[in-house]
C-alpha positions as CSV (number, residue, x, y, z in Angstrom):
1,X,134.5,176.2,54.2
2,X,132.3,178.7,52.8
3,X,128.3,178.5,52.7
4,X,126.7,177.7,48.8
5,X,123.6,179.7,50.0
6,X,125.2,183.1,51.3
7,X,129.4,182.5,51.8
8,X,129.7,182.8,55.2
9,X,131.6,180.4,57.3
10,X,130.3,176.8,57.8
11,X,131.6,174.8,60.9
12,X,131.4,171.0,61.8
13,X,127.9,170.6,64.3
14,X,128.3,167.9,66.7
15,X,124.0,167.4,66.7
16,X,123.5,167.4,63.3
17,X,126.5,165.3,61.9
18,X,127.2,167.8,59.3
19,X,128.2,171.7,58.6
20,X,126.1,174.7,59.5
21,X,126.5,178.0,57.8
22,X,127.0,180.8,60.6
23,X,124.9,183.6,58.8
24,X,122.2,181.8,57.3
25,X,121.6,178.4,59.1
26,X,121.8,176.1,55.9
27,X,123.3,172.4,56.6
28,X,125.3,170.3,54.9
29,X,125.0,166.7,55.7
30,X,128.4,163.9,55.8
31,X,128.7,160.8,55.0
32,X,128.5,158.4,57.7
33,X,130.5,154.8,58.8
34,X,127.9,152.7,57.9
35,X,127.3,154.0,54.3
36,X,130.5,152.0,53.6
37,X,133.3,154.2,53.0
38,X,136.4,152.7,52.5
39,X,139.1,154.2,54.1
40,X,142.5,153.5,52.0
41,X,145.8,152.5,53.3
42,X,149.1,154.1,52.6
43,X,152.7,152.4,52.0
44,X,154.8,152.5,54.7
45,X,157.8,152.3,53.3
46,X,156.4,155.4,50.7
47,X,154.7,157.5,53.2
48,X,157.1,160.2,53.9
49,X,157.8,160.8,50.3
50,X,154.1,160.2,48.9
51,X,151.7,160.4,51.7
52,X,149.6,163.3,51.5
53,X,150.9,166.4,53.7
54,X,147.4,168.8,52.6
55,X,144.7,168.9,55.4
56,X,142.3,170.2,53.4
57,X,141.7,173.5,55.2
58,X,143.5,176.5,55.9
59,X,144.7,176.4,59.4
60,X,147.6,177.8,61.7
61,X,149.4,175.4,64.2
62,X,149.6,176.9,67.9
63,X,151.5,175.6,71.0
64,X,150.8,176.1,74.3
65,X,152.8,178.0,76.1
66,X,151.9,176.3,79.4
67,X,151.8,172.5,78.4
68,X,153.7,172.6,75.5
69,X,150.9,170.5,73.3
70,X,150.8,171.3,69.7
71,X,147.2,171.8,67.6
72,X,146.0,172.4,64.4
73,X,143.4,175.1,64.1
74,X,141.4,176.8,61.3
75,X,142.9,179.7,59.6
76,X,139.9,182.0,61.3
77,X,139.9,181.3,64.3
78,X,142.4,184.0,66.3
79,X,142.7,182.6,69.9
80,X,141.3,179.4,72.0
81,X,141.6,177.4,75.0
82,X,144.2,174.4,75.3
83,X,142.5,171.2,75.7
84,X,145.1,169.5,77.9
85,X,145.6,172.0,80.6
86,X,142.9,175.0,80.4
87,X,145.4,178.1,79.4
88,X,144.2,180.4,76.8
89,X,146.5,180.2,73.7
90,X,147.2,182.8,70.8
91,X,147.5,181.2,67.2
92,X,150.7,181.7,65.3
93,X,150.0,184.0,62.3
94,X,153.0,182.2,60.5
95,X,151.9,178.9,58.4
96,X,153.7,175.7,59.5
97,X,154.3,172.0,58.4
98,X,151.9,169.8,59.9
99,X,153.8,167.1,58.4
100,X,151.7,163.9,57.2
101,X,147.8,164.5,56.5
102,X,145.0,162.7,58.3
103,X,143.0,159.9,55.8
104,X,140.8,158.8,58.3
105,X,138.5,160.6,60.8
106,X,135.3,159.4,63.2
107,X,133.3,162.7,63.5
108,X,132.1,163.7,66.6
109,X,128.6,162.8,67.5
110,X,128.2,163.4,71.3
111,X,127.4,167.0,72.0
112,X,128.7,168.7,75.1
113,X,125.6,168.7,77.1
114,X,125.4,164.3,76.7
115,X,129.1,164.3,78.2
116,X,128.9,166.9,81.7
117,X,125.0,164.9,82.1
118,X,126.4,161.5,81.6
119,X,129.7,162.2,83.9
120,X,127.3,163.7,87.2
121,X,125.3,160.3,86.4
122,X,128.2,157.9,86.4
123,X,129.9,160.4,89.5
124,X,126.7,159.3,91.5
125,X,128.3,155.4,91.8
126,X,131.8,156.6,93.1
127,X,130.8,155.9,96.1
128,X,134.1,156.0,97.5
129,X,134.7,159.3,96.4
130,X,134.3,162.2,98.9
131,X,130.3,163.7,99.3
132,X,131.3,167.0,97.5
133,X,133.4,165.3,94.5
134,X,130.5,163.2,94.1
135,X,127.3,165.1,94.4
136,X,129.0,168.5,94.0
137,X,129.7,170.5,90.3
138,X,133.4,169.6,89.9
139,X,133.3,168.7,86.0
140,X,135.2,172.1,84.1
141,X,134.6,173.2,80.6
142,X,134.6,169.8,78.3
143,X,136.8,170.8,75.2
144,X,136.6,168.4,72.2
145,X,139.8,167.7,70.6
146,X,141.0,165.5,68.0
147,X,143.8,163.1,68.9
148,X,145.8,161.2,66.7
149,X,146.3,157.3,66.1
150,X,148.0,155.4,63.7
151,X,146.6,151.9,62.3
152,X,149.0,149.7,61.1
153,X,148.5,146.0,58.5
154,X,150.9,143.7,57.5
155,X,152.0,140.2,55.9
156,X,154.1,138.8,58.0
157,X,156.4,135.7,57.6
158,X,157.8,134.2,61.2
159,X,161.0,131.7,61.5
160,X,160.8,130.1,65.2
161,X,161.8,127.9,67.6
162,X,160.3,126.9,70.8
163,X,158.8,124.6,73.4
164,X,155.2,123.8,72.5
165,X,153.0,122.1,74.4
166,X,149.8,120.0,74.0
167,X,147.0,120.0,76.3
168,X,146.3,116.3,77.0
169,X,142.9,115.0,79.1
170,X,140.6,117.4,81.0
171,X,139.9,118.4,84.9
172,X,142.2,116.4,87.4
173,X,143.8,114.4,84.6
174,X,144.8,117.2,82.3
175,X,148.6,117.1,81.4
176,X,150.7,119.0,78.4
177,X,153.2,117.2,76.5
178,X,156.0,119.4,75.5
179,X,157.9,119.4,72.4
180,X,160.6,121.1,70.6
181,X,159.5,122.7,67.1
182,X,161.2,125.0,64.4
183,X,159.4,125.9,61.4
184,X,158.3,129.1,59.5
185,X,154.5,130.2,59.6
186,X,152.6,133.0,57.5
187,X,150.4,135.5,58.7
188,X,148.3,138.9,57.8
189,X,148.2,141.3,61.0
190,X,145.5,143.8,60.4
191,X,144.2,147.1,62.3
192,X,146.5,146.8,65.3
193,X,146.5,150.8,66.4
194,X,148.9,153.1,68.4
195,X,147.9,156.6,70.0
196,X,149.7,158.9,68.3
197,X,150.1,161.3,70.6
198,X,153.7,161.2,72.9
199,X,151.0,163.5,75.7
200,X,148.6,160.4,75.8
201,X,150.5,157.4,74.4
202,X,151.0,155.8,78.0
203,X,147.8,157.1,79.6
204,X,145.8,154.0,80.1
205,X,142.5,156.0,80.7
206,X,142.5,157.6,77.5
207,X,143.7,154.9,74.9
208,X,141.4,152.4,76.7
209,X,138.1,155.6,76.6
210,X,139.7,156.4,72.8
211,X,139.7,152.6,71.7
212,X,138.0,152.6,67.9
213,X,137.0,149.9,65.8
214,X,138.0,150.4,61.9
215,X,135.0,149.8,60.5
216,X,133.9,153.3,62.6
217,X,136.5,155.1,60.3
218,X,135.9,157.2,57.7
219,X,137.8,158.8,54.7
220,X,139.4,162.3,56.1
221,X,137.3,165.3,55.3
222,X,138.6,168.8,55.9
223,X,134.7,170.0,56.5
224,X,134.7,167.7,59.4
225,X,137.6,169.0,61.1
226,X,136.1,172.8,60.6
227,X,135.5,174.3,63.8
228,X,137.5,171.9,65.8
229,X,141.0,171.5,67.5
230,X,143.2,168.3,66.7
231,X,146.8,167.2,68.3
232,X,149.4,167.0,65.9
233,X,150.9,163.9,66.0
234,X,154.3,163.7,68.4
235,X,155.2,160.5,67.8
236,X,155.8,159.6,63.8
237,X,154.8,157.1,61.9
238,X,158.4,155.5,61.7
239,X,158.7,155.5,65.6
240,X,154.7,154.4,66.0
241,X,155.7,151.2,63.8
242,X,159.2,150.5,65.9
243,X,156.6,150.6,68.6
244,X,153.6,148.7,67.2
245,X,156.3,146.3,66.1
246,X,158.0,145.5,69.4
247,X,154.5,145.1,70.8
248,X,151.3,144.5,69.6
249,X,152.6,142.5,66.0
250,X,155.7,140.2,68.2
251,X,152.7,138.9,70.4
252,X,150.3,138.1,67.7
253,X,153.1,136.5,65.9
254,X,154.3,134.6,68.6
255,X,150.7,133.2,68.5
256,X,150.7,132.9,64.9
257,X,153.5,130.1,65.4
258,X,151.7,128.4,68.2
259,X,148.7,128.1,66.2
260,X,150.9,127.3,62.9
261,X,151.9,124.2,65.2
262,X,148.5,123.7,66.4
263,X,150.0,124.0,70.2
264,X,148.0,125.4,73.3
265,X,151.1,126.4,74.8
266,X,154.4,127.6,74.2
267,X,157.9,128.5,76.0
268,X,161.6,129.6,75.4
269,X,160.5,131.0,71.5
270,X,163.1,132.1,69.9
271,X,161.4,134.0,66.4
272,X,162.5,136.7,63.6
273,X,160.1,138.3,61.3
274,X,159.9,139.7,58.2
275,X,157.3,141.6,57.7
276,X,155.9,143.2,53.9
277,X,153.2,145.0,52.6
278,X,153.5,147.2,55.2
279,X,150.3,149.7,55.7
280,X,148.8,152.7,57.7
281,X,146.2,154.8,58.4
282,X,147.1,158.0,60.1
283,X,143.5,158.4,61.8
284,X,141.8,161.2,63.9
285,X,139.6,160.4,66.9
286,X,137.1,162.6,69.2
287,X,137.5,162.6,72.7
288,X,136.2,165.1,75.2
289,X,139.0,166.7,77.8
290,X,138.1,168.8,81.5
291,X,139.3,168.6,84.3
292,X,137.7,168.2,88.0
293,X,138.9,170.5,90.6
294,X,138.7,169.5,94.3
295,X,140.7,170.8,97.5
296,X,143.3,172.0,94.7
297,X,144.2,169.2,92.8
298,X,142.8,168.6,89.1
299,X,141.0,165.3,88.1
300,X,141.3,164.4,84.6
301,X,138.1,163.4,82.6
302,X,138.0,162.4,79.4
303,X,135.1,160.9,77.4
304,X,134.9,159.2,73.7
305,X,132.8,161.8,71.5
306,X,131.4,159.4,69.5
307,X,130.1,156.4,71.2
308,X,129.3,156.0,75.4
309,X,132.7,155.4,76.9
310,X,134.3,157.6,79.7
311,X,136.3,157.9,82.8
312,X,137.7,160.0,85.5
313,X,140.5,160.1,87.8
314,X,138.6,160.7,91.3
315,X,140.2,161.0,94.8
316,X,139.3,159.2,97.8
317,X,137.7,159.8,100.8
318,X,139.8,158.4,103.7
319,X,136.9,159.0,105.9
320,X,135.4,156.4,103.5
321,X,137.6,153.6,103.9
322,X,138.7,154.1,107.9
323,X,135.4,154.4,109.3
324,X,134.3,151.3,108.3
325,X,136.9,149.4,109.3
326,X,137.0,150.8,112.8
327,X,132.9,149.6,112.8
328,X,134.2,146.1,111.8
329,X,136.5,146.1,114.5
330,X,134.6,147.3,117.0
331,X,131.5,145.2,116.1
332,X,133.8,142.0,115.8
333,X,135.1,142.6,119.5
334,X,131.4,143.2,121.0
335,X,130.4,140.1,119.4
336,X,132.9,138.1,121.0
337,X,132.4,139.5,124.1
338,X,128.5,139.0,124.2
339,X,129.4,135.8,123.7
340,X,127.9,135.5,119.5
341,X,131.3,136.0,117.9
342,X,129.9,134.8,114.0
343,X,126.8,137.0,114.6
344,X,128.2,139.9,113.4
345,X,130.2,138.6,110.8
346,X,127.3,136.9,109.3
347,X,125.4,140.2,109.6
348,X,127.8,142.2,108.0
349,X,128.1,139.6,105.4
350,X,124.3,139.8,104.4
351,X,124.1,143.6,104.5
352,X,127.0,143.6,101.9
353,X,125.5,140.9,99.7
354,X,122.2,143.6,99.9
355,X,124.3,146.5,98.9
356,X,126.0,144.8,96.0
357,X,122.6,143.5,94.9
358,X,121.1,146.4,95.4
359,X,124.3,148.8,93.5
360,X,123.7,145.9,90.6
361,X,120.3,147.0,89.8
362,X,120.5,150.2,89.8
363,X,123.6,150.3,88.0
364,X,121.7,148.0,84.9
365,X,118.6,150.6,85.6
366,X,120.8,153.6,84.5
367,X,123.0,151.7,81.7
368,X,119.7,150.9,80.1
369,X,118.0,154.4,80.2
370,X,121.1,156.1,78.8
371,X,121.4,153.1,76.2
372,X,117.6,154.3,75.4
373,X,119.0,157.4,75.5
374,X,121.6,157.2,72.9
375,X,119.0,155.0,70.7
376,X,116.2,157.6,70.1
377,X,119.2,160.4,69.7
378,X,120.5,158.6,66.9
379,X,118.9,159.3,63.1
């Protein structure tokens, strides 16, 4: 997008939640989640032939040549770094179909510096993590990247049959009393999302790190993507609802019929659905990506880049876990022979209950500063 005051280029800024001109400085505020944008829903069973396919933005698509991941990016930007494995990628100069358009986006909001300071904080309480993972600079380059989720509502309608059973008395005297019900129950199933994303759709760490709330969503803006990398989606929205379907919606209407029945319980349900009314979002969500190198091997980190959630995969020291086991051992065998075999034990027992006690404080110590933190960053 081009600057009002002197044309140049304008590119999202993470700090000040809007788009700063290159040449001359000038900013251009967004709109954020709690002004109360609604953010619209398309038809499923219309969304190949009427959902939007325009992102707004000129931009190339590029696939790594390494990892194979493929990314959007803007029409002016000539070369980058992949997100997912490090390896420097050129940009196709041929236009390709990026197939369906975002309609919802959460905008970055943490910056780079908030993320590597807030992983060496956390990395400090990995205690059983080697010395030099966890006081030395591992953490690599954080690249932001946008990664792709579909939301998905329905009505549903369920037929069943099943055992349910009724809780009956409390404590010791509780008993269930089962019975065998058919019937047909009514339900709206709202917001259940799916990662989009075939790299990250069964990596626990990021879909739990990447988790979002819809009311955090906003209407898709092309100025918000400017500057920034996003996956293209791997898995479509026709596969992510098969999925979604066979997961997330037959649970919840599984419960819908328990609680049709007013049951605490249920077994043996045999149910069919039919669902209408069928809606999606096809949203984009910031996450930070780096890697941690130790002794060879690469530790994923990624981190939300919008709200205080993170993780990393860590290794373990064996040193860690061995030597004090061997001190239990031989402790517990001097004890006995000194003739005071619970003295140690007990000993051992309160210089754990200190340490946990101890870990507990200063755990709630740093939680609150960096919730502080976060508070006075905020406008």
């Amino acid at each position: 997008m081009n600057c009002n005051n002197c044309g140049g280029t304008m590119r999202y800024d993470i700090e000040s939640y809007g788009l700063v001109c290159n040449s001359c400085g000038a900013v251009r505020k967004l709109r954020r989640p709690e002004e109360g944008v609604i953010v619209g829903e398309t038809d499923l069973t219309d969304a190949v032939r009427a959902a939007g396919k325009d992102w707004g933005v000129s931009s190339r698509i590029v696939e790594c040549n390494s990892c194979g991941a493929r990314m959007i990016y803007a029409n002016d930007q000539l070369s980058g770094m992949c997100p997912f494995c490090g390896s420097s990628v050129v940009l196709s100069a041929e236009d390709a179909d990026c197939g369906i358009a975002p309609n919802a986006i959460i905008p970055f909001s943490i910056p780079k510096d908030d993320v590597i300071k807030r992983f060496y904080r956390w990395n400090r309480f990995a205690f059983w993590a080697p010395e030099k993972f966890r006081k030395g600079t591992v953490l690599g380059n954080p690249t932001p990247l946008y990664v792709p989720f579909w939301t998905f509502s329905a009505e549903a309608v369920i037929t069943y049959s099943a055992r349910f059973g009724y809780e009956i008395g409390t404590g010791d005297d509780r008993k269930v009393s089962w019975k065998i019900k058919n019937g047909i129950a009514e339900t709206h199933i709202s917001d259940q999302s799916i990662c989009g994303s075939r790299k990250f759709s069964s990596d626990a760490m990021l879909n739990k790190v990447a988790a979002f709330k819809t009311e955090d969503l906003m209407e898709y803006s092309p100025d918000i993507l400017s500057g920034m990398a996003a996956e293209i989606y791997t898995v479509g929205v026709d596969e992510a609802w098969n999925n979604v379907m066979r997961g997330k919606f037959r649970k919840l209407a599984m419960d819908a019929a328990m609680k049709h029945e007013g049951a605490d319980l249920y077994k043996d349900m045999r149910f069919s659905v039919e669902y209408s009314n069928i809606k999606f979002r096809y949203a984009l969500i910031p996450v930070w990506l780096s890697g941690c190198r130790y002794k060879g091997k690469i530790y994923n980190m990624v981190s939300s880049g919008y709200d205080l959630r993170g993780n990393c995969n860590r290794p373990v020291s064996v040193l860690k876990l061995v030597v004090p086991l061997i001190l239990l051992f031989i402790g517990t065998l001097l004890s006995y022979r000194l003739g005071f075999p619970g003295l140690f034990i007990d000993a051992v027992i309160i210089l754990v209950a200190v340490a946990i006690i101890a870990y507990t404080v200063v755990f709630i110590k740093t939680l609150a500063a960096q919730n502080a933190e976060a508070r006075k960053k905020r406008p």
